[in-house]
N, C-alpha and C positions, 0 to 999 in steps of 0.2 A: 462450401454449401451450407446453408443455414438449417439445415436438418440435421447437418452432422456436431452442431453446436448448441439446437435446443430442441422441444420435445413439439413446439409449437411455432411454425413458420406461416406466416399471413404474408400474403401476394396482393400488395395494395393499386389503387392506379384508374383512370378514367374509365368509364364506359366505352367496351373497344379497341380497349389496349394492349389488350392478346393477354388479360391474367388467365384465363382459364388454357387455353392451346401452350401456354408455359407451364400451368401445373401437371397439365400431361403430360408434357416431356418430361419433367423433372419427375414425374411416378413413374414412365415406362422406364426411367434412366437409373430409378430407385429398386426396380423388383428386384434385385439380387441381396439387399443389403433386410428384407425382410419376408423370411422364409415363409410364412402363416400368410403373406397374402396384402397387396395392396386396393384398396375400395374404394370407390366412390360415390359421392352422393351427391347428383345431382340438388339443390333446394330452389333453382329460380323460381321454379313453377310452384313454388310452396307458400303461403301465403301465412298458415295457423302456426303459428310458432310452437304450440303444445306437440304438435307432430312431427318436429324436426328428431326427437327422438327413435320415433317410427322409420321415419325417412332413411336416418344411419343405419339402424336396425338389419331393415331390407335391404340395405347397400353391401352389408358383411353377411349376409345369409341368414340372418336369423328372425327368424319367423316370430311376431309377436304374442304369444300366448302368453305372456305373464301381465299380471295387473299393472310392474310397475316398470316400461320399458328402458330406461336409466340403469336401475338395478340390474336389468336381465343381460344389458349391452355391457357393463361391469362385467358382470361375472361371465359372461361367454370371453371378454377379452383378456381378464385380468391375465394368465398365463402369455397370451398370444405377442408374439413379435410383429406387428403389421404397421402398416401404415394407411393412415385415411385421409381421403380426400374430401374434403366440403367447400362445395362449388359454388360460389354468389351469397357469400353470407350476409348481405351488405343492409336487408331488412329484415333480419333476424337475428341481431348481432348480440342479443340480448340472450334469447333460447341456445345460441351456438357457444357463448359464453360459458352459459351452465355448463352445458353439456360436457365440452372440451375439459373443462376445467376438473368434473367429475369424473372423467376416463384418464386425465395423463395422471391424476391420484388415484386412481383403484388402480389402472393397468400401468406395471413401469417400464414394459417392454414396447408401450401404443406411442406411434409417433403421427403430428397431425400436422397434414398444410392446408393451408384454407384461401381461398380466394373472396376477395372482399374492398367494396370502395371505399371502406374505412375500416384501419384497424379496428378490432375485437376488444385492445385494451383488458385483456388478463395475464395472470400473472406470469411470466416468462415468455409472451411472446415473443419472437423476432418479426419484424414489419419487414417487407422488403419491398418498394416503391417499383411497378413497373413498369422500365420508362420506353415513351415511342422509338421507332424505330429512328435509326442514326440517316440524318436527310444532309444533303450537300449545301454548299454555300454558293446561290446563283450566280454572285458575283464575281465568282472567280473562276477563270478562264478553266474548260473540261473537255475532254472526249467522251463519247457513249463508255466507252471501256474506264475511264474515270468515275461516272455517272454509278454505274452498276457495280462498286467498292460499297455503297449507302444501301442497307438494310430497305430501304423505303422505296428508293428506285427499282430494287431488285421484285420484291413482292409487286408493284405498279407491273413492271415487265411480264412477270408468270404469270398474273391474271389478263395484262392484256392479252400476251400471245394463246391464251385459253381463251382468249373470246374470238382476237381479229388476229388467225396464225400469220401473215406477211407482218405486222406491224412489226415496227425494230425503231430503235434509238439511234437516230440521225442528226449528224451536225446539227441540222436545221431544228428538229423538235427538243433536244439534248436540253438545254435552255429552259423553258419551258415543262417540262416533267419535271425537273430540279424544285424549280421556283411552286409547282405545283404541288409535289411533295412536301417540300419548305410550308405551304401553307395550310394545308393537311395536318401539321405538326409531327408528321411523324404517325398519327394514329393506324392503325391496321385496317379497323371497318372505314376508316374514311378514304384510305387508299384504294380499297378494294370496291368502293361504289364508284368512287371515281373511273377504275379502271374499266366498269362495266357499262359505263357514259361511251365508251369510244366509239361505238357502233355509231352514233349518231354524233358526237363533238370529237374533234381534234382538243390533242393537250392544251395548244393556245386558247381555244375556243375556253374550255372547261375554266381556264385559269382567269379568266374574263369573268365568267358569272359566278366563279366561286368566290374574287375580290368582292364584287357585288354584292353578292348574300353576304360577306362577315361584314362589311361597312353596316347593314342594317342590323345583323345578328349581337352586333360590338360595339352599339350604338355610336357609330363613322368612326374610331379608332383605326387605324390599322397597324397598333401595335401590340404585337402576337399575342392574341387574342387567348384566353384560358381555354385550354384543349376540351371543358364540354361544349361549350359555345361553339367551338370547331366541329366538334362531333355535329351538334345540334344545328350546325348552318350546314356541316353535309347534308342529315336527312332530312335538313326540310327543300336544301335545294332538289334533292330527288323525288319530293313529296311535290313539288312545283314539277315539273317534268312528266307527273305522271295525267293520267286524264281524269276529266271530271267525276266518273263513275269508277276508275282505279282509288283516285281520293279519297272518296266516298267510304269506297270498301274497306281500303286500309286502314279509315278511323274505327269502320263498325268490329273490323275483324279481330282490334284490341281486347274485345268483352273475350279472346278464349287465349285463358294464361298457357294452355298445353298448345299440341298437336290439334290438328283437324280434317275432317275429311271432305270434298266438293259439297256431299250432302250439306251438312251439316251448316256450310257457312253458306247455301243457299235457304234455308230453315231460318236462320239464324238474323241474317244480313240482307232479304229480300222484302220490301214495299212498294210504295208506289213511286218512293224515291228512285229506287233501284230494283228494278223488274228483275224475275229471278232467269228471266232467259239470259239476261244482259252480266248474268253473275261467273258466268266460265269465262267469256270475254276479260271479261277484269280480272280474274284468278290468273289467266295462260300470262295478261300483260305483267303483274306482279311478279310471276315468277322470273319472267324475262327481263325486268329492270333489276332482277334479285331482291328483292322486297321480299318476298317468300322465298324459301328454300324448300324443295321439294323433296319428301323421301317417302318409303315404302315400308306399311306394315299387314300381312299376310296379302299379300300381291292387292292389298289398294294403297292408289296414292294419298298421301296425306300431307299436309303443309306446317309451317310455322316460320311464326317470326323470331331473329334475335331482340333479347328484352329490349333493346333502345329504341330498335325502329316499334316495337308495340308500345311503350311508352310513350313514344311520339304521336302515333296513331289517339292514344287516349287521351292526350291533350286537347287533341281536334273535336270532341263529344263535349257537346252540352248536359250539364247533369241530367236535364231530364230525361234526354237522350240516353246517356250512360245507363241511368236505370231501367230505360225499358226495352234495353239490350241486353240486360244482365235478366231480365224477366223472363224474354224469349229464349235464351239462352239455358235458363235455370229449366223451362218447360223444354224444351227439345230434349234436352238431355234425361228430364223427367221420361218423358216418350221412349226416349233409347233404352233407356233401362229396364221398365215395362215392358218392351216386347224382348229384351231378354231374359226377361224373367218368364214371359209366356211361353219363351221357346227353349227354357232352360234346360229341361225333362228332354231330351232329343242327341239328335247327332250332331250339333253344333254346340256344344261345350267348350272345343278347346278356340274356334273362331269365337265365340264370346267373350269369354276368359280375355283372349288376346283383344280385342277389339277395345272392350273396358280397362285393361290395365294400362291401352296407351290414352284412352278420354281420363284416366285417374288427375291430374290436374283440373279438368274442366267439372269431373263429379265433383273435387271438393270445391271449388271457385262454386258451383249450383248450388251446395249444402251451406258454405259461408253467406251466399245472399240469403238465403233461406232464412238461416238464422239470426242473421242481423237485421235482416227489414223488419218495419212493423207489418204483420198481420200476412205474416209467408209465413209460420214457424208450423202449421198445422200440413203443409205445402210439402214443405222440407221435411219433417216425420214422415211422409206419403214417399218420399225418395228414399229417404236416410232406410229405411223398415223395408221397403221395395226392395233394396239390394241384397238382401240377409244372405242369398243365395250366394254373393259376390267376396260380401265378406268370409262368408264362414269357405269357401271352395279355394279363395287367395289366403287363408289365412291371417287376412287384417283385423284379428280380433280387437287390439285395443285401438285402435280406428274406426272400428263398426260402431264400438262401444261408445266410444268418445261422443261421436256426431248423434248416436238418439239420445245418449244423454244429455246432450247440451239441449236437444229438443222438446228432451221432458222433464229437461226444468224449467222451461221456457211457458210450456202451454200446460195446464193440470184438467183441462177439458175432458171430462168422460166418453172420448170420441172413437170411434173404432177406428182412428187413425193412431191414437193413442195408446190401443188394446192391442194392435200387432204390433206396434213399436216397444210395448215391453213385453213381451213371448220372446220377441227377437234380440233382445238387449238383456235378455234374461241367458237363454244359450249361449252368446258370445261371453256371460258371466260365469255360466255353467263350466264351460271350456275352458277357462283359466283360473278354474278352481276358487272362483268367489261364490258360495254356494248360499250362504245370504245374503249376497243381491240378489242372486236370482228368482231365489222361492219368495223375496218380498216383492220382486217384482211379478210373479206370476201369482201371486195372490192381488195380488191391485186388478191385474189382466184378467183374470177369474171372474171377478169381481163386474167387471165391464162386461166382459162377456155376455154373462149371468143376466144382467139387467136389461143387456141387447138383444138376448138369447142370441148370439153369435156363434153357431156350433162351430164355425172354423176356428173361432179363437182359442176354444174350449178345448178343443182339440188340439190344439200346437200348446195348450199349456199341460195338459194332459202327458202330450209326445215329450218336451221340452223338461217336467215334474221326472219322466224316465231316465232321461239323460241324465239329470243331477244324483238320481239313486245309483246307476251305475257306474258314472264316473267317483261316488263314493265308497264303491265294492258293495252296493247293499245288493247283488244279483236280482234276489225273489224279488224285492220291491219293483225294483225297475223291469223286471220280465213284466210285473202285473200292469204296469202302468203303458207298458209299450204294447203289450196285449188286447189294452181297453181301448187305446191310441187307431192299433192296428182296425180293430171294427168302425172306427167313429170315420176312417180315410176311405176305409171298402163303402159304407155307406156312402160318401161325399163322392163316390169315385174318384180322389184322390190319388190319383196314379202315382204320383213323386212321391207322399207320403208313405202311399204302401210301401215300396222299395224299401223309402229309409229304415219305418220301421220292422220289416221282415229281415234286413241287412243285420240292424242289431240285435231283435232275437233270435238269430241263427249264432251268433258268437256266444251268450247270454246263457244257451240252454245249451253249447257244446261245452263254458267252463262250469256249468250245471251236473255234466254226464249225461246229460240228456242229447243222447247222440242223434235218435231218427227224427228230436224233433230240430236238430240245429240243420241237417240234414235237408228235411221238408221247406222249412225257412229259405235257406239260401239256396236250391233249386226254384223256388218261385220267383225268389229275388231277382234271380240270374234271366230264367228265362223273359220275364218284364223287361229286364234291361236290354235284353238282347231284341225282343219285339220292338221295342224306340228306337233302336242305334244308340241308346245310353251309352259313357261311357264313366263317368266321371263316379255316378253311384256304385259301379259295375267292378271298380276297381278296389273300390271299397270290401264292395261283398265277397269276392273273389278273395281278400286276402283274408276276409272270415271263413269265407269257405274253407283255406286251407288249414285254416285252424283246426277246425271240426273235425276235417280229414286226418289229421295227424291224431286225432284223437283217440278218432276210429282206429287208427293203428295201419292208414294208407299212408305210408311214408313216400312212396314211388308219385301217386297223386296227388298228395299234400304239396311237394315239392313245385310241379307242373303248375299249380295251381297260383303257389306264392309267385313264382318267374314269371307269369302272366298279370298277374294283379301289378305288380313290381315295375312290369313295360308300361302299362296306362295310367301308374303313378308318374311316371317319367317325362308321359307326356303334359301333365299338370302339372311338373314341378313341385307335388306335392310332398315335403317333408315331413309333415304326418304320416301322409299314408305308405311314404316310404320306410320310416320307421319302424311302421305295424308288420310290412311285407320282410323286412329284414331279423324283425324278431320273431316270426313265425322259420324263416330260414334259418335261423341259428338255434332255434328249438329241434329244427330237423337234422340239422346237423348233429346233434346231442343223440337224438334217435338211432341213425344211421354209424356213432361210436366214432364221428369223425371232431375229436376233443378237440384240438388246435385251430380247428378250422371256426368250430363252434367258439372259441374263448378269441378270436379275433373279430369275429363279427359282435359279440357281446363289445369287446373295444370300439369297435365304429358307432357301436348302439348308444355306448354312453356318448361319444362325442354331437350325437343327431338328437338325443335328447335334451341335451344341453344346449343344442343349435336352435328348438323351438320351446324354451323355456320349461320343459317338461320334468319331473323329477328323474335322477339318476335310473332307477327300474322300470320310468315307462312309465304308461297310462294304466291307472287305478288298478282295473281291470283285470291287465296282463300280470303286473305287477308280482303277483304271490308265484304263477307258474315261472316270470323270466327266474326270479331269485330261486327257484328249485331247479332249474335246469344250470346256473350258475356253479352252483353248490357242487352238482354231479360233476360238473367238469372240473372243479379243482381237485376233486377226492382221484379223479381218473389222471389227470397232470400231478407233475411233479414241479414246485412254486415257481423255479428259473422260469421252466417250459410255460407255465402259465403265464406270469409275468412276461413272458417276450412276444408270446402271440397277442397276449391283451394290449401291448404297448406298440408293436407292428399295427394292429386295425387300429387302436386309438389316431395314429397318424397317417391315415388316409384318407382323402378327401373322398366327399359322398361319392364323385363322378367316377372314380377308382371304384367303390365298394360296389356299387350298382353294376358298372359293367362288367365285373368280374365274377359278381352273383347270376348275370344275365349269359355267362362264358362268351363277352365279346374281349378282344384284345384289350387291355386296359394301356391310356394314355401313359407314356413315357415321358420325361420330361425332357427337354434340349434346352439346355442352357445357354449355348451360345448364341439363340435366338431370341428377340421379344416376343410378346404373347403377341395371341391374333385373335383378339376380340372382333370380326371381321365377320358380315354378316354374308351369307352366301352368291348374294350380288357382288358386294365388294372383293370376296375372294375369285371371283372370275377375270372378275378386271383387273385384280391385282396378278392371275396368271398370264393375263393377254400381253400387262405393261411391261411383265420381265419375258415375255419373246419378242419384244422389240416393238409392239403396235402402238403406235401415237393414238392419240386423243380420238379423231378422227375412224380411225380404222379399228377401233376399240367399238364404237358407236356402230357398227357399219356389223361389224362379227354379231353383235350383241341385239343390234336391233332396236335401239334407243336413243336419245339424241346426244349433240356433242356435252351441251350445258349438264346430262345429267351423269355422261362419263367422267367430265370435271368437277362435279361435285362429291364423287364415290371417289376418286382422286386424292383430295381436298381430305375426307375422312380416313382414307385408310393412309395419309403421312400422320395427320392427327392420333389415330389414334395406336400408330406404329411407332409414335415417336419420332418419326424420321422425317429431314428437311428434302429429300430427293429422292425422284423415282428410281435411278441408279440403287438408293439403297433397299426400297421394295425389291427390286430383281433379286438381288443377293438373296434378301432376307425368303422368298419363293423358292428362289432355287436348291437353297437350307434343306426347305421344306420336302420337297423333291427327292431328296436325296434320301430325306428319314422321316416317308410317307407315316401317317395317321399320328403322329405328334403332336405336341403343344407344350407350351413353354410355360416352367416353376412361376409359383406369385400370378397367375392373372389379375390384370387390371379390372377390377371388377363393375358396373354400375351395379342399381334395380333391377331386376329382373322383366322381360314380358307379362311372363305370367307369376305372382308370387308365389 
């Protein structure tokens, strides 16, 4: 294996040719050999290569709060045993470069495979060429049972009997499928559209118009034609097959590099070309030739393409076309964001959350036109500033930061698009402890303000001016400034802002000793939160609350308090704010004289602040009380006993610390199973497949059709590792055996929500 021979293995090979479904096997086939954890990052959908550092980041858990994400992804790895996965390097070969090249020298334990159509070309690579499937030689005399030896016939066979179950290899068609395969080269996607032709052509039939298309595609050659040309004569011959207003769509539906929802490609893809009644018609037919693959994110459907067939599709657009799909595009999305920003303040936090972090390709594909066009960059501030909600609640600090700043070096117009673009570009600076950017940038904002009389702005520079005082320890300042903040919201009626700033002077004036007014604070907080169905501010305040309470000397409700704040972080995935809820728990722990229990969570603390770029003690703030409750417990420990419970939490993973803080069973590890990165649909189907129900009968339990049993299928061998349903059963019935487990190293992506 070329992993067990350099630090840096690259998976090179056509568009199609299974590099990425082999670097998964080869990481599910790797978990054992790197304890700290195998990840992946997806980058197709990535376009800025400045944020490919980002990208790995949130692939390995770590939340980007530091200015310099390189440096942070260093130093969270350098100990670490892992292995990364970087998926489609192929145009950004330059960024992945860097990148690679800076981690296997900082970390010597970080091993990297990368998938790409052309080597990376740094230093110690291994290239490994990945070649099409092994196809037969027509001309020599075969039985079906001959036939199905070749890698190429076999995959041809499992998708066909997934589409047309009677279909089988017969004397008569055996010929034929060979020859068809043979001219396919071997590739994977071009097998598998072939096979999804059957409904409508016989194997003869197909090998008939697929000679046809390469004589055109290979300018009349017909000697074995270079395997893109192959590729590219498959999907244009299935771009020929589809219908005039399927065409249509599949060129317009290029302009979105992510995921998509019906909505959104009728918004997007609908004129007088193509009428938007006429646009589900062509979606159901796409997905039925497999031109889309259909999957589900919080119970809506959504679509995408693989990169080739979307590349193909964008071939078919005329620039001017191209652009003023990338306009409408850039504006819808504009749109979506805006009413999630309207509906932010509310009970739909975690369906936002989720909704935006799977459009996260299509926001930046919006923000890159933005930016690059002439006379969109005033456009693109109105988005990039729009989202601040998005950034700062996912944690993409230096992503938030990135895209306004590109904006406002772009345009220096005095515009109130300008003035909340740096309030907000100021906080995200705030937050990772750049504290002159920020106050220069909220002095510019001021500034604007001022001349606008813009009291909202004044106001968030005001809120914003508090933030930077007490993420510096200056308490009094930032009490006064969040004080003056707090009247300037009640007046706007500012419902969101009160919270916020009632949330922080409730912590503010509890590490004040100002107990009845941290007190006052965070009951008004809470009950606001609780009149919206908030949840996301709620979580926050809740885990100040308990702060205050512990102060008070409620240990009993302090406790309740943090385990509550602790579950609504859980549901945002929020490593912040699970951090804060954990260092209030291990304060209480100190309280209540339970040292070991206390000096282990202090271990998990430092590895979560390490996970979101935060220094060793935490946030400013907490900072002075964590290192005085540290102190107590080593004077009450004896060093061994210290050091072993510090070194016990140091090595447990967040999911461990959380549910064990929450008193639910915490996961066990089974090792003689693969992980089950498996999404609650797929694990059903993967129950049904190991009690014996075919494809069919799966559809029929389930309630869904056969094409999308096949495709949940298709995912969970993918991403089990495994070439056969036989070995799902097994791998279920494991499971079964040693209910609520999960298996050491998961294969990690990005998360939903970051």
């Amino acid at each position: 294996m070329l992993l067990a021979s350099s630090r840096l293995a690259t998976l090179t090979g056509v568009g199609g040719v299974g590099k990425t479904r082999l670097a998964l096997r080869v990481a599910a086939n790797a978990q054992r050999s790197f304890p700290d954890g195998v990840f992946l990052a997806q980058l197709a959908d990535l376009n800025d290569p400045g944020l490919v550092p980002q990208v790995v980041a949130i692939a390995v858990g770590l939340r980007d709060h530091s200015g310099d994400p390189v440096a942070a992804l260093s130093g969270y790895l350098v100990d670490k045993q892992a292995l990364l996965v970087l998926d489609n390097c192929e145009h950004l070969c330059d960024a992945c470069g860097f990148l690679i090249s800076e981690l296997l020298q900082a970390c010597p334990q970080v091993r990297v495979l990368a998938t790409s159509r052309q080597a990376l070309r740094i230093a110690g690579e291994q290239v490994f060429v990945v070649p099409p499937l092994s196809t037969a030689d027509p001309d020599q005399p075969m039985t079906p049972d001959d036939l199905e030896q070749y890698e190429a016939a076999r995959l041809f066979m499992d998708r066909a009997t997934a589409i047309l179950p009677n279909f089988a290899l017969t004397p008569e068609n055996c010929s034929a499928v060979a020859r068809l395969c043979q001219a396919l080269d071997g590739v994977p996607l071009a097998v598998e559209l072939a096979a999804a032709r059957l409904p409508v052509l016989s194997p003869k039939q197909m090998l008939d118009r697929i000679e046809d298309r390469f004589d055109l595609l290979s300018g009349g050659s017909r000697r074995a034609p270079p395997r893109q040309q192959t590729l590219s004569a498959m999907v244009g011959w299935s771009f020929d097959l589809c219908s005039a207003n399927e065409q249509l769509l599949w060129s317009r539906m290029s302009v979105f590099p992510g995921s998509f929802d019906l909505q959104s490609v009728e918004a997007v893809c609908s004129d007088g070309a193509l009428a938007r009644q006429h646009i589900f018609e062509a979606v159901d037919g796409l997905v039925d030739k497999s031109i889309l693959i259909r999957g589900e994110c919080a119970d809506e459907a959504r679509f995408r393409m693989l990169e080739t067939i979307r590349q193909y599709g964008r071939r078919k657009l005329r620039e001017q076309e191209r652009t003023s799909l990338q306009r409408r595009h850039r504006d819808w999305y504009q749109s979506v964001s805006t009413r999630a920003g309207q509906e932010w303040f509310g009970a739909s936090q975690v369906e936002w959350l989720t909704r935006l972090q799977s459009d996260q390709p299509n926001l930046r594909a919006a923000l890159e036109f933005s930016f690059s066009s002439a006379g969109e960059t005033t456009t693109g501030l109105d988005l990039a500033s729009g989202l601040w909600f998005y950034w700062i609640a996912s944690g993409l600090f230096s992503e938030g930061r990135r895209w306004l700043e590109r904006g406002l070096e772009s345009d220096h117009d005095s515009t109130p698009a300008r003035a909340w673009a740096l309030w907000v570009c100021a906080w995200l600076a705030a937050v990772q402890g750049d504290f002159r950017a920020a106050m220069s940038m909220l002095d510019e904002a001021r500034a604007i303000g001022s001349v606008r009389a813009d009291s909202t702005v004044l106001t968030y520079v005001i809120h914003t001016a508090g933030l930077c005082a007490m993420l510096q320890g200056d308490l009094r300042l930032a009490r006064a400034r969040f004080e003056e903040a707090l009247g300037r919201h009640r007046r706007a009626d500012n419902t969101a802002g009160v919270v916020d700033a009632l949330n922080l002077l409730s912590v503010i004036a509890s590490l004040l000793g100002d107990i009845t007014g941290a007190a006052g604070f965070s009951e008004e907080c809470l009950s606001l939160c609780d009149a919206y169905g908030e949840r996301w501010y709620k979580s926050y305040a809740l885990g100040h609350h308990g702060i205050a309470l512990l102060r008070q000397g409620d240990v009993g409700r302090a406790a309740a308090v943090e385990r509550e704040s602790l579950r609504l972080h859980r549901c945002f995935n929020q490593k912040l704010g699970i951090g804060i809820s954990i260092e209030a728990l291990s304060w209480i722990g100190v309280a209540n004289g339970q040292y070991q229990h206390a000096a282990r969570l202090f271990g998990s603390l430092r590895e979560i602040w390490r996970s979101i770029g935060a220094p060793p003690s935490g946030l400013g703030y907490l900072a002075g009380y964590h290192e005085q409750c540290i102190a107590q417990v080593r004077e009450k420990l004896d060093k061994r006993t210290f050091d072993n419970a510090w070194r016990i939490g140091s090595g447990l993973d967040l999911d461990t610390v959380v549910a064990s803080e929450l008193g639910e069973q915490p996961t066990a590890p089974v090792s003689a199973t693969p992980a089950a990165p498996l999404t609650l649909r797929e694990q059903e189907v993967a129950d049904l497949l190991a009690d014996g129900q075919t494809n069919k009968e799966i559809a029929a339990t389930l309630v869904i059709s056969r094409r999308t049993v096949e495709s949940h299928v298709e995912h969970i061998l993918v991403k089990l590792g495994f070439t056969s349903r036989s070995q799902v059963a097994v791998w279920v019935t494991k499971r079964r055996i040693a209910p609520g487990t999960a298996s050491e190293g998961k294969l990690r992506s990005s998360p939903a929500i970051p």
